[in-house]
C-alpha positions in Angstrom: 154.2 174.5 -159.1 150.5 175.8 -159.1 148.1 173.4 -158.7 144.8 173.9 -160.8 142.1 174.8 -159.2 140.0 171.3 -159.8 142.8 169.2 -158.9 143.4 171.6 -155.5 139.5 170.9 -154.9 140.1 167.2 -155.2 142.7 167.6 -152.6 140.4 169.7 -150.3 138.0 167.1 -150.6 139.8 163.8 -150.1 141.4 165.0 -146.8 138.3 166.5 -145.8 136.9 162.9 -146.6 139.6 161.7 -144.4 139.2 163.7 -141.4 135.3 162.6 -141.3 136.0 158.8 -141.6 138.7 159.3 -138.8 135.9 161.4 -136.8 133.6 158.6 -137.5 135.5 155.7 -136.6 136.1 157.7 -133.1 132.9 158.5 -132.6 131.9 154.9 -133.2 135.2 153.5 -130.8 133.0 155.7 -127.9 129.8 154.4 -128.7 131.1 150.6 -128.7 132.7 151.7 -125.6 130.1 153.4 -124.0 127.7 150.5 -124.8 129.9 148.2 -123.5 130.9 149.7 -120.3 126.7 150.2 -120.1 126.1 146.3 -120.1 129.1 145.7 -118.1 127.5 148.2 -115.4 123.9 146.2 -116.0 126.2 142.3 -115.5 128.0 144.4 -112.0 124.1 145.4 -111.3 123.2 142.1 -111.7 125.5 140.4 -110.3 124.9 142.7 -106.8 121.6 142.3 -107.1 122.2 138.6 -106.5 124.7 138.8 -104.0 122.6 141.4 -101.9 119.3 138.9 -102.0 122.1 135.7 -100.9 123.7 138.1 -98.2 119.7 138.8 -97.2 119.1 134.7 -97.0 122.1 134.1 -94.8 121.4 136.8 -93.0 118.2 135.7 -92.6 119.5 131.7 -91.5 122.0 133.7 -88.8 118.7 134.4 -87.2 116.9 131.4 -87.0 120.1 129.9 -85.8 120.8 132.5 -83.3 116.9 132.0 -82.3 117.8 127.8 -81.9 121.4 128.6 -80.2 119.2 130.5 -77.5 116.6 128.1 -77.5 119.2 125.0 -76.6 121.1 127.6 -74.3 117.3 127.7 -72.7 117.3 123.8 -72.5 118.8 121.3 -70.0 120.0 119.2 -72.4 121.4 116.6 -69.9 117.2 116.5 -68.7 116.3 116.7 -72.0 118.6 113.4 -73.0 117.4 111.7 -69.5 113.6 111.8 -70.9 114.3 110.5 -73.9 116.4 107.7 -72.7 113.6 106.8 -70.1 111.4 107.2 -73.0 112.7 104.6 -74.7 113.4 102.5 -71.8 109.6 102.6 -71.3 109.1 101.5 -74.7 111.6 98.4 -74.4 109.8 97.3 -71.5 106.2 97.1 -72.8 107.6 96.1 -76.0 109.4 93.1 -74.0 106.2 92.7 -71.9 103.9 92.3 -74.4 105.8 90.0 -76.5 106.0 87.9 -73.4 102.2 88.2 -72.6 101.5 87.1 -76.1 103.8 84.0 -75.6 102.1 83.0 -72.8 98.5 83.3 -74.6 100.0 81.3 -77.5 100.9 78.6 -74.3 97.6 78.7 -73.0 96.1 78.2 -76.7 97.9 74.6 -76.7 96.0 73.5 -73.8 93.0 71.7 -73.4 89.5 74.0 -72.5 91.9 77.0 -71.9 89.8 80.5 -73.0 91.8 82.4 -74.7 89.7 85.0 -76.3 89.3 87.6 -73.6 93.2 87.4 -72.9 93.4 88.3 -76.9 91.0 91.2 -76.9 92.8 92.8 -73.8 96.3 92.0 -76.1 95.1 93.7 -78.5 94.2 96.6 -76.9 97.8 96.8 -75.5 98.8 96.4 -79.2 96.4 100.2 -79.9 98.0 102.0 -76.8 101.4 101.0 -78.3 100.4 102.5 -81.7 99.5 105.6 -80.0 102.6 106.1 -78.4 100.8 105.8 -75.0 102.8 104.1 -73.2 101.3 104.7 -69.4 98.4 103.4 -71.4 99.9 100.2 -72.6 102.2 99.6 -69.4 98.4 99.3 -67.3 97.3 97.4 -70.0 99.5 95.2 -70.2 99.7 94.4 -66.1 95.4 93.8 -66.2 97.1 91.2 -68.9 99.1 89.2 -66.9 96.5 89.3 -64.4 94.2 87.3 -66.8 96.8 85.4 -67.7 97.5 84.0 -64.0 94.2 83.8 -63.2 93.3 81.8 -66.7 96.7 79.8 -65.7 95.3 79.0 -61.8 91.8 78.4 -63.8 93.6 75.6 -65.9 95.7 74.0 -63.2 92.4 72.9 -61.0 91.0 71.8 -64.0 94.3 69.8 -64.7 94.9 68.6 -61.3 91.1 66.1 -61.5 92.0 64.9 -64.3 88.8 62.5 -65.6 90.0 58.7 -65.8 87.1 57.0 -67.3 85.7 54.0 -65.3 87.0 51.4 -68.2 90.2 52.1 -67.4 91.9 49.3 -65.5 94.1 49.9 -62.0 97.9 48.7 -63.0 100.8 49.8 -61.4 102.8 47.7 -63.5 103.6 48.8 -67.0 102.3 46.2 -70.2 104.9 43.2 -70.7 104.4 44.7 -74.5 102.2 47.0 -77.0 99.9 50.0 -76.3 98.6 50.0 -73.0 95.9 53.1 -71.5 96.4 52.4 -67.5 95.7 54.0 -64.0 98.4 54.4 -61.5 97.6 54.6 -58.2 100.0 56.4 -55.5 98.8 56.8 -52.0 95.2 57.1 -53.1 95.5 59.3 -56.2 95.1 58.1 -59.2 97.1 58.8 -62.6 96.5 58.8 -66.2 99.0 56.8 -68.0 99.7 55.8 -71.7 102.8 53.8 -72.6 104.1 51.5 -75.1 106.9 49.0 -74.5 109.1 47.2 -77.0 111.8 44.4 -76.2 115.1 45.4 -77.2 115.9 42.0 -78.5 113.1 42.7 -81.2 112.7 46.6 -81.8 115.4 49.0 -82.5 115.3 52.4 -81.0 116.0 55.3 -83.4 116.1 58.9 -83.2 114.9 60.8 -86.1 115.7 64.4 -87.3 114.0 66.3 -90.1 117.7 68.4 -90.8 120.3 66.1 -91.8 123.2 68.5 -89.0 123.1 70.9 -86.5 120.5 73.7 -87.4 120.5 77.2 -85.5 117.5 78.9 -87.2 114.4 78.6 -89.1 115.1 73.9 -88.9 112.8 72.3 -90.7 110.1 70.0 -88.6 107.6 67.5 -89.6 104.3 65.6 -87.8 105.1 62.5 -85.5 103.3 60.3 -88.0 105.8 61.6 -91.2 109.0 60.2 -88.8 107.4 56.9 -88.1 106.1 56.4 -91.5 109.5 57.1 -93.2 111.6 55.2 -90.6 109.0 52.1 -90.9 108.0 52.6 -87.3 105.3 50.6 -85.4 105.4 53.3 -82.5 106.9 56.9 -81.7 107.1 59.5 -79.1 108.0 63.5 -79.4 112.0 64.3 -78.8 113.7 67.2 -77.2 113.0 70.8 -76.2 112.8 73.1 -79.4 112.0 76.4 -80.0 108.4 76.4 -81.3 108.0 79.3 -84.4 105.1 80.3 -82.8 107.0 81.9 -79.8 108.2 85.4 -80.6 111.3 84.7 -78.1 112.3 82.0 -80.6 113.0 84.7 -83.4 116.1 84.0 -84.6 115.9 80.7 -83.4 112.9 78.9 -84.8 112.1 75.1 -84.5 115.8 74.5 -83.7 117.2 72.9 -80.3 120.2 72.5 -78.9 120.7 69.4 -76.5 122.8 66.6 -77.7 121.3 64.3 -80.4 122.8 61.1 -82.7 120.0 60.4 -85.0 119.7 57.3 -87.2 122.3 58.0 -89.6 125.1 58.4 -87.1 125.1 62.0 -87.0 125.4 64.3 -84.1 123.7 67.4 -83.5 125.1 70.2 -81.5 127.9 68.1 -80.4 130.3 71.8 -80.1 128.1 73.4 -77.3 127.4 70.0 -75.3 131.1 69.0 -74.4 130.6 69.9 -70.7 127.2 69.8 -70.9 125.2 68.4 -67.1 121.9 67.4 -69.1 121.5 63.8 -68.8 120.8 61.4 -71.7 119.6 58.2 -73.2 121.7 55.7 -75.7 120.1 53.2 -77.7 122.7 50.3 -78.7 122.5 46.9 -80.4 120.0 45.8 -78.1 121.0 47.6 -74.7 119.7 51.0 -73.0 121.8 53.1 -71.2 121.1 56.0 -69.6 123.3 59.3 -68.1 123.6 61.0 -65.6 125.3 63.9 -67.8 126.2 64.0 -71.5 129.8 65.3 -70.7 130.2 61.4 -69.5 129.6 59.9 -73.0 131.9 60.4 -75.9 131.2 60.6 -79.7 130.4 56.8 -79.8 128.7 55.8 -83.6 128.5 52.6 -82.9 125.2 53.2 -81.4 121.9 53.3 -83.2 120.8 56.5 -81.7 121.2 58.7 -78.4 119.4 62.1 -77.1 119.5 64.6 -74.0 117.0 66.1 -72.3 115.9 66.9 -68.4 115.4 66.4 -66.1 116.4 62.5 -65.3 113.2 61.5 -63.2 114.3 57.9 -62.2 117.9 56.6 -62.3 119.1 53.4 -60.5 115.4 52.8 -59.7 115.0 55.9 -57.5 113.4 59.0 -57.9 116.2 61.4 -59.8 113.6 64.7 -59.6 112.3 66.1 -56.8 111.3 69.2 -58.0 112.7 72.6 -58.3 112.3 76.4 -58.4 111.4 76.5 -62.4 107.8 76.9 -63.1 107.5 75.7 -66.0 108.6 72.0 -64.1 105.9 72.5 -61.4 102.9 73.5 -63.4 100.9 70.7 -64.1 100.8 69.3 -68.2 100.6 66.0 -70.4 104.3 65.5 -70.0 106.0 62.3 -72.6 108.9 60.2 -71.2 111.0 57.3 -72.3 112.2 54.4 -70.2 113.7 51.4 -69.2 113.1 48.2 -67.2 115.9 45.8 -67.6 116.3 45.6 -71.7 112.5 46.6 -71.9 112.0 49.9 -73.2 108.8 52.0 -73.1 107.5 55.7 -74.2 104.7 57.1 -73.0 102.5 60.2 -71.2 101.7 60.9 -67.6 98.0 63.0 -68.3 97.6 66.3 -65.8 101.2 65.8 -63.8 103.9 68.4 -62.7 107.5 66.7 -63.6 108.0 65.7 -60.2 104.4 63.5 -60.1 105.4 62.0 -63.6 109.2 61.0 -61.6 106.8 59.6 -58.8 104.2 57.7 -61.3 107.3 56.2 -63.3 109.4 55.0 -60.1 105.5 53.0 -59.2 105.4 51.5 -62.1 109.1 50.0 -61.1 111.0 51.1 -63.9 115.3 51.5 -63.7 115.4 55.2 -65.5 112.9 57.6 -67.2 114.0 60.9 -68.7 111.7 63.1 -69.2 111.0 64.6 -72.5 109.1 67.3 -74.2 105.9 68.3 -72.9 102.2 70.4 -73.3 101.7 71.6 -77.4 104.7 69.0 -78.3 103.7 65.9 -76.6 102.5 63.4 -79.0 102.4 59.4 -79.0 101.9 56.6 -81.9 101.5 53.1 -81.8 99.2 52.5 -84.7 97.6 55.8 -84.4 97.7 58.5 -82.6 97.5 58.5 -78.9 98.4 61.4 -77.9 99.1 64.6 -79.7 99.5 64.9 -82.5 101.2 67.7 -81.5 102.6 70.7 -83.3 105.3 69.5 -85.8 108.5 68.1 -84.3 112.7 68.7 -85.4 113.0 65.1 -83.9 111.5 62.0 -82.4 112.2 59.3 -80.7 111.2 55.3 -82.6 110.5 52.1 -82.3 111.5 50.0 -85.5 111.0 46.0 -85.5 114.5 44.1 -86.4 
C-alpha cells in the first residue's frame, strides 16, 4: 500500500525527531560524563595537593629529627645525666642548708639580747641567689651564714655564762619549805639563778595537761601556760615535754606535736605505741606520792595515777647526779632550762637562769633534792605561781600543774 505523501512526511519526520532526541540524550550522557570525570580529576588534584604539602611536613620533621638524633649522638649522655644529678644534688643541699640556717636564726630570735637582723639580711640574700638559680652563689652565702650564726651563738653564750643576780637576791642552797621562791645557789664560788615553787603532796595534786584530748602527729593544737592553769584551777605551772615548735621548718609535717610518753589528767595516754621500749626516763604523780624512772619501758599502763610524763635527761636520781653531760650540743649550750622535782613527798618546778643541762643537774643535787628531770628549755620555758615568772613562753601541747586538794 502507497502511503500518501503527507502521511510519508509525518513518518520522515517523527523518526527524524527520534534520531535527534537519541543524539541529544548522548551527547548530554558525555557531557555529564565529561563534567564529572572533570571534578573527579579537580577532588584527585586536590586531594594530592594535600598529600604532597603533608608528605613535605614530615619530610620536613625527618630532618629536624635527624638534626636531634645527631645532636644526642654528639652528646655524652651518661655526662650529661651526671651534671644534672649533681645539679640537683647542689640544690638539695643549699636548699637543706638554708632551711637549717633559718632554724637556727628563728633559735637565736627566742633568746634574750640576741641580734638577729644582720643574720636575716645575709638569709635573705641566700634566699636571691637561690631564685637566680646561682647556686655557687648561694652555697658561699650561705657558709658566711653560719659563720654569723656561730659567732652571734659564742656572742650569746658569754653573755649567758655572767648571768646578772641582783644584790636583793638572797644566798640559799636550800629550796623554800613552800610557795614561790627567787634564790641564789652557790657551788664552789659561782653563783646560780634559781626560781622554784614547791607544793606538799599531801595538799596539791600534780597534773599534766594536754591541749589534744590523744595522741596527735601533726599540726596539735597548743595553748599559753596561763590557759592550762586557769582551766585546771591551778595555783602554779611549769612548761612539759619536747615539741616540735611550728616555727621550725624541720617540724613540717610535724607541728607542735611530741612524742615522749604522757598520761594527762583525764587518764589518757599519749604516744603510748612508740614508747613500749622506750630508755627516756619519767615522772608519775600518784595519790600523794612521786615516783620517778629511770626508763619508761619500766612502768606499765597504770591509770590509777593522776598524771605521768617523759622527758631527758634524768639530772638527779637517788640523790646523785644522773647527768654528766654528753656529746649533744644542744645539752651543753648554756639556756633558761625548767625542771621538776622531788624531796621526800615535796615536789617543786622551777628554772636554773644561764646553765648548760649538766650545771642545772649540779644546781639541783645542791639544793639536796632525791630526783629532777629535766624538762623543756630556751623559747618554751615558762613558770606560774600567781603570775608569770618565767616565760611566758611560746604556746605549749602540755604542762605540768599544781592543783590544791
Amino acid at each position: 500500500m502507497k502511503l500518501k505523501p503527507g502521511l510519508k512526511g509525518f513518518l520522515l519526520r517523527h523518526q527524524l525527531g527520534e534520531i535527534i532526541l537519541a543524539i541529544l540524550v548522548t551527547i548530554l550522557i558525555v557531557i555529564t560524563g565529561l563534567i564529572l570525570a572533570k571534578q573527579r580529576q579537580l577532588l584527585l588534584q586536590t586531594e594530592n595537593d594535600s598529600l604532597k604539602k603533608q608528605v613535605a611536613v614530615a619530610l620536613s620533621r625527618v630532618q629536624e629529627l635527624d638534626g636531634e638524633i645527631a645532636t644526642l649522638q654528639a652528646v655524652d649522655l651518661r655526662q650529661e645525666n651526671n651534671t644534672l644529678r649533681q645539679q640537683m644534688l647542689d640544690l638539695s643541699t643549699a636548699y637543706k642548708s638554708s632551711l637549717a640556717n633559718y632554724e637556727e636564726i628563728i633559735k637565736l630570735q627566742e633568746l634574750p639580747g640576741a641580734k638577729v637582723v644582720p643574720l636575716q639580711i645575709t638569709f635573705a640574700s641566700v634566699l636571691n641567689l637561690l631564685s637566680l638559680n646561682n647556686l655557687s652563689g648561694a652555697k658561699d652565702a650561705n657558709k658566711k651564714l653560719v659563720g654569723e650564726i656561730s659567732k652571734e651563738k659564742a656572742r650569746l653564750a658569754a653573755l649567758a655564762s655572767v648571768v646578772v643576780i641582783p644584790a636583793n637576791i638572797p644566798q640559799k642552797n636550800e629550796p623554800p619549805s613552800s610557795g614561790f621562791s627567787r634564790q641564789k645557789v652557790t657551788i664552789e664560788g659561782t653563783s646560780f639563778l634559781v626560781d622554784i615553787v614547791a607544793a606538799d603532796l599531801g595538799s596539791t595534786k600534780v597534773v599534766v595537761d594536754t591541749t589534744s584530748e590523744g595522741t596527735c602527729t601533726d599540726n596539735c593544737p597548743v595553748l599559753p601556760l596561763a590557759t592550762y592553769v586557769s582551766r585546771s584551777g591551778a595555783y602554779a605551772g611549769i612548761n612539759g615535754s619536747y615539741f616540735c615548735p611550728a616555727t621550725y621548718p624541720s617540724c613540717a609535717g610535724k607541728t607542735n606535736s611530741f612524742d615522749l610518753l604522757l598520761m594527762n589528767k583525764n587518764k589518757v595516754y599519749f604516744n603510748s605505741d612508740n614508747n613500749v621500749y622506750s630508755t627516756n626516763p619519767g615522772v608519775i604523780f600518784g595519790g600523794g606520792y612521786i615516783r620517778f624512772v629511770s626508763k619508761v619501758s619500766d612502768w606499765g599502763r597504770d591509770t590509777g595515777i593522776d598524771s605521768m610524763i617523759s622527758n631527758y635527761p634524768l639530772l638527779v636520781f637517788d640523790k646523785q647526779i644522773s647527768f654528766g653531760g654528753d656529746s649533744d650540743a644542744k645539752q651543753s649550750a648554756r639556756s633558761n632550762r625548767s625542771f621538776v622535782a622531788n624531796q621526800g613527798n615535796k615536789v617543786f618546778i622551777g628554772v636554773v637562769h644561764g646553765v648548760t643541762v649538766a650545771e642545772s643537774a649540779k644546781v639541783l643535787h645542791a639544793l639536796s633534792m632525791d630526783n629532777a628531770l629535766n624538762l623543756d628549755a630556751g623559747g618554751s620555758v615558762a613558770l606560774w605561781s600567781g603570775g608569770y615568772k618565767d616565760g611566758p613562753g611560746r604556746e605549749l601541747p602540755n604542762a605540768i600543774l599544781f592543783v590544791r586538794k
